[in-house]
Each structure stands twice: as structure tokens, then as C-alpha cells.
N, C-alpha and C positions, 0 to 999 in steps of 0.2 A: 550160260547164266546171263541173265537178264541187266543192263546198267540201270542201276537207280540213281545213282548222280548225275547222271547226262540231264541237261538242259531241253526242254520240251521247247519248239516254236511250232508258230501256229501258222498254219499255212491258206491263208484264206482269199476266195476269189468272188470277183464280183459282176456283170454285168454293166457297161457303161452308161447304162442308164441309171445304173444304182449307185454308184461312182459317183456321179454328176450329182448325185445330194437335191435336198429338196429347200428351199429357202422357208425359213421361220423368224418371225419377229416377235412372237406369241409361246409361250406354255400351260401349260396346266398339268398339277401333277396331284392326284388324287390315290386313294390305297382301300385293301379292304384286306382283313387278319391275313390273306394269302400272297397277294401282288400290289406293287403300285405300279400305276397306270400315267404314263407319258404323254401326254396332247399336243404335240406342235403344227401350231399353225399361224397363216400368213394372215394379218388384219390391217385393217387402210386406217391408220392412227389420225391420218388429216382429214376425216370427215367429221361435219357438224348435224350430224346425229345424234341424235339420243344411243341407238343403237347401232355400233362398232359395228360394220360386215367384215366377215372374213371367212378364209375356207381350210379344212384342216389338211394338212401334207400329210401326218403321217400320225402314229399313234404307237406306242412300245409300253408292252407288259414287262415288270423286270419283279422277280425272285426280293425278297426284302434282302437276302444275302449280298444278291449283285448289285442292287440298288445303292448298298454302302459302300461296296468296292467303286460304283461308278460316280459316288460323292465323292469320295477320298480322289479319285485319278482327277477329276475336273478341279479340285481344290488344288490340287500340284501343280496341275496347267497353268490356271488361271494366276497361281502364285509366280511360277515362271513368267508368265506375260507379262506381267505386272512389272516385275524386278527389269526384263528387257525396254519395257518402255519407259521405263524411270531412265533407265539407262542412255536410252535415245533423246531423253529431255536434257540431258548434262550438255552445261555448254561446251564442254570441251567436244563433247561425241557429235554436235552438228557439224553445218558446212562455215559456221562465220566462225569468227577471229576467235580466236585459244585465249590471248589477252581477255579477263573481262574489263580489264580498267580503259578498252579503249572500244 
């Protein structure tokens, strides 16, 4: 008989050129009734152009499903970071003095 309560992990492998990620400073995220569509890519912010160059790293179709799930996990992260770097801003959590009265 088969466990249905056992825990499923995913067991996923990469290449380290895939690993090594792609740097983005840029998104765009567009949909149509089936996918929305991911754009990331690297643009040079400090040029006095009219027109921004830049070039895209990479591009991800996602499921309207997943789409929400991977809203929902960036929202928890980005909540964690948040709460951590508030954290690192208390003067007690630096390197100078615990006193603040001095």
C-alpha cells in the first residue's frame, strides 16, 4: 500500500552555468487568458538617452496558477527581508554602543 502522508521533496539539479543565475535590473511582466510572460533583463539606468539600451537574460512563461503561487512565495520573502533588515537597523543589533544615551 502506497503512503499518502509521506512528505514529497523535490529533488532538482542544475548545471553551473544555470546556478550562476543571470543578473537583471529590469522586468516586465505581460499575460494573455493562457500565461503570463516574465521579461528580465539588464538596462544601463545611467545613460542620457532618450532611449534606455539594454539586453534581455532571460524570459519565463508561468501557468496563471503558478504565477500566484510564485506571488504569494516572493511576498513571504520579501516580508522576511524586510523584518531582517529592520532588525539589523536596531541599535542594539549594530557594532557601536547598546547605551543610546551615549
Amino acid at each position: 500500500m502506497a503512503e499518502t502522508d509521506s512528505e514529497r521533496h523535490f529533488d532538482i539539479h542544475a548545471d553551473p552555468e544555470v546556478m550562476a543565475g543571470h543578473y537583471a535590473n529590469f522586468a516586465n511582466v505581460s499575460h494573455s487568458d493562457y500565461e503570463f510572460t516574465v521579461t528580465f533583463a539588464r538596462v544601463d539606468h545611467e545613460v542620457e538617452e532618450e532611449a534606455i539600451p539594454g539586453v534581455v537574460v532571460s524570459r519565463m512563461n508561468l501557468s496563471p496558477r503558478f504565477m500566484r503561487e510564485l506571488i504569494d512565495a516572493m511576498q513571504d520573502n520579501f516580508s522576511k527581508w524586510e523584518t531582517r533588515e529592520g532588525i539589523k537597523n536596531l541599535p542594539e543589533f549594530g557594532d557601536g554602543p547598546s547605551d543610546p544615551t551615549s
